[in-house]
KEKE-3310 file (N, C-alpha, C; in steps of 0.2 Angstrom, whole numbers, plus 5000, padded with zeros to 4 digits):
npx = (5004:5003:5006:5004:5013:5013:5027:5031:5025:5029:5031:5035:5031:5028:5026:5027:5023:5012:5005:5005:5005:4995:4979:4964:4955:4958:4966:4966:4956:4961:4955:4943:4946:4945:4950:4957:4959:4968:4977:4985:4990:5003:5018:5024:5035:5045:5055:5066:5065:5070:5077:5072:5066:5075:5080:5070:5063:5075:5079:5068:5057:5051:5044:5035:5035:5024:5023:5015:5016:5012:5011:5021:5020:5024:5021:5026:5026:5029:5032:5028:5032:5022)
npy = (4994:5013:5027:5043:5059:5074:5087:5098:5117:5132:5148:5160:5174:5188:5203:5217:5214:5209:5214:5228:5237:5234:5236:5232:5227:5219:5210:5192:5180:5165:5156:5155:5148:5134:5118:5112:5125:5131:5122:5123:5137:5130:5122:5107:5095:5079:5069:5061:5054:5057:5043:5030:5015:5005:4998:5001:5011:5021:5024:5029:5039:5047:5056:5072:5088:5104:5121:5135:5146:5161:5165:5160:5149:5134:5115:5101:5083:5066:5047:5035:5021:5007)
npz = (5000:4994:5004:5004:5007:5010:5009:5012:5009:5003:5000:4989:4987:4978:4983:4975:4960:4961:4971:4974:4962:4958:4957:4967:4961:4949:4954:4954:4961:4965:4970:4966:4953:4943:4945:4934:4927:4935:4936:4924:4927:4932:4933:4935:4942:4941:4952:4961:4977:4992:5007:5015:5007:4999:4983:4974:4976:4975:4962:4954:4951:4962:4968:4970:4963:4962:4956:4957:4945:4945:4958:4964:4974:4981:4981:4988:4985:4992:4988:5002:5007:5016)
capx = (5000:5007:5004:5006:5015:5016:5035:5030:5022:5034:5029:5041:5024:5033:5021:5027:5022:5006:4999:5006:5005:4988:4971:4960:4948:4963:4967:4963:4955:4962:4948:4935:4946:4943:4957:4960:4961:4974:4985:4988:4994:5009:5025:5025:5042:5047:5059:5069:5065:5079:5076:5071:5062:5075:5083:5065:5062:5081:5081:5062:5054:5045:5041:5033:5034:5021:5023:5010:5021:5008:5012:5029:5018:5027:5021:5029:5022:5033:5029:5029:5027:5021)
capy = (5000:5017:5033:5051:5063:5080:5086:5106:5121:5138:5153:5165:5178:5194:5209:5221:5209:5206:5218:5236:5238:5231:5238:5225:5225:5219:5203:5185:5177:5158:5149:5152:5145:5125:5113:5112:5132:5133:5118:5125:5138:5128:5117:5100:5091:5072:5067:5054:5055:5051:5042:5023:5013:5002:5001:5003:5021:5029:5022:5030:5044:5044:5063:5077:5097:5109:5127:5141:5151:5169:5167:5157:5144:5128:5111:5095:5076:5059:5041:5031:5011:5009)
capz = (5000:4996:5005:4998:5012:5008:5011:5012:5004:5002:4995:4985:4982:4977:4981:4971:4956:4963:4977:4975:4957:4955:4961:4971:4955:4944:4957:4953:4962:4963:4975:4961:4947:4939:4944:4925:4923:4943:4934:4918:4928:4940:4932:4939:4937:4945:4956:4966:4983:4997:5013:5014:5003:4995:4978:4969:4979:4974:4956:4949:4951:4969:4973:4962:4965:4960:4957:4955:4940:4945:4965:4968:4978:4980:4986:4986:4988:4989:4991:5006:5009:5023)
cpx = (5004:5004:5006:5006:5016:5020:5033:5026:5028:5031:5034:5036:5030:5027:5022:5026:5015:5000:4999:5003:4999:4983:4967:4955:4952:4967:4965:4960:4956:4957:4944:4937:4945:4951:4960:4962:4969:4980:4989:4993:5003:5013:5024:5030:5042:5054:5063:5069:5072:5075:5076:5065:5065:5077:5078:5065:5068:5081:5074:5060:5049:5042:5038:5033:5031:5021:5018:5016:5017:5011:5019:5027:5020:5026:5025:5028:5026:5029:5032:5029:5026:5017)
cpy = (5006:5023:5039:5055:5068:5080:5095:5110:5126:5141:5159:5172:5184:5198:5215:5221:5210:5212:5226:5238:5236:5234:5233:5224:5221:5212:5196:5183:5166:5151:5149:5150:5136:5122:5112:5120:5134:5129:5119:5132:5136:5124:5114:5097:5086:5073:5063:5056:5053:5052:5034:5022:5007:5004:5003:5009:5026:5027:5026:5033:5045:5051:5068:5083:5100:5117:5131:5148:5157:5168:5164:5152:5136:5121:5105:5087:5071:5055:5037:5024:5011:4999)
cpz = (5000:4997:5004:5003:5011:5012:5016:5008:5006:4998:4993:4983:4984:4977:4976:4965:4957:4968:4972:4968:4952:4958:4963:4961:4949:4947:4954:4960:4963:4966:4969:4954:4947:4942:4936:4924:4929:4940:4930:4920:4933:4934:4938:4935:4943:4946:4959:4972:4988:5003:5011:5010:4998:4990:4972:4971:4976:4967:4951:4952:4959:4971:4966:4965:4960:4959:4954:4952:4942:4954:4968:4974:4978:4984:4982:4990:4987:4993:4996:5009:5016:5025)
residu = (UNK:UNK:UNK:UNK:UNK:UNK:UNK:UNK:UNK:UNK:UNK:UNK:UNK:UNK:UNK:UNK:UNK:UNK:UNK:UNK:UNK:UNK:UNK:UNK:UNK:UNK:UNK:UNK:UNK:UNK:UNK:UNK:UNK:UNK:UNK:UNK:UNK:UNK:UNK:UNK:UNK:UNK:UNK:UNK:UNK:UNK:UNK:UNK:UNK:UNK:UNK:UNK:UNK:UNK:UNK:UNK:UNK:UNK:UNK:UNK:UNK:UNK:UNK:UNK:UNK:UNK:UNK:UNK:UNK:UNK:UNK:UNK:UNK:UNK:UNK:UNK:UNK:UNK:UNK:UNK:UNK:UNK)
# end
């Protein structure tokens, strides 16, 4: 059975990008977009995780990180046997 552990989120949000230079009416909103419209915005790249798990875990891809390219929102999820 494998369980899915989130590692972290981090956020790099640059205000000056984003807050100052924009007027609330000119904001997005990101709670009322589609999972299909939030992922077209973010890069997702794969991994190899480190820790235990054996010579399948360091050898293939075991982890994924997401980033929100408009905010610098970073999360990252790998697998675990358990």
């Amino acid at each position: 059975c494998w369980n899915y552990q989130p590692l972290f989120l981090s956020c790099n949000y640059n205000t000056n990008d984003n807050c100052s230079s924009t007027s609330s009416s000119k904001k997005k909103n990101y709670l009322e977009l589609t999972d299909d419209e939030l992922f077209r915005e973010c890069e997702m790249d794969t991994y190899k995780s480190l820790g235990p798990g054996g010579q399948h875990h360091n050898k293939h891809e075991s982890a994924v990180r997401l980033k929100h390219i408009p905010t610098g929102f970073i999360a990252q999820a790998a697998e675990d046997r358990s």
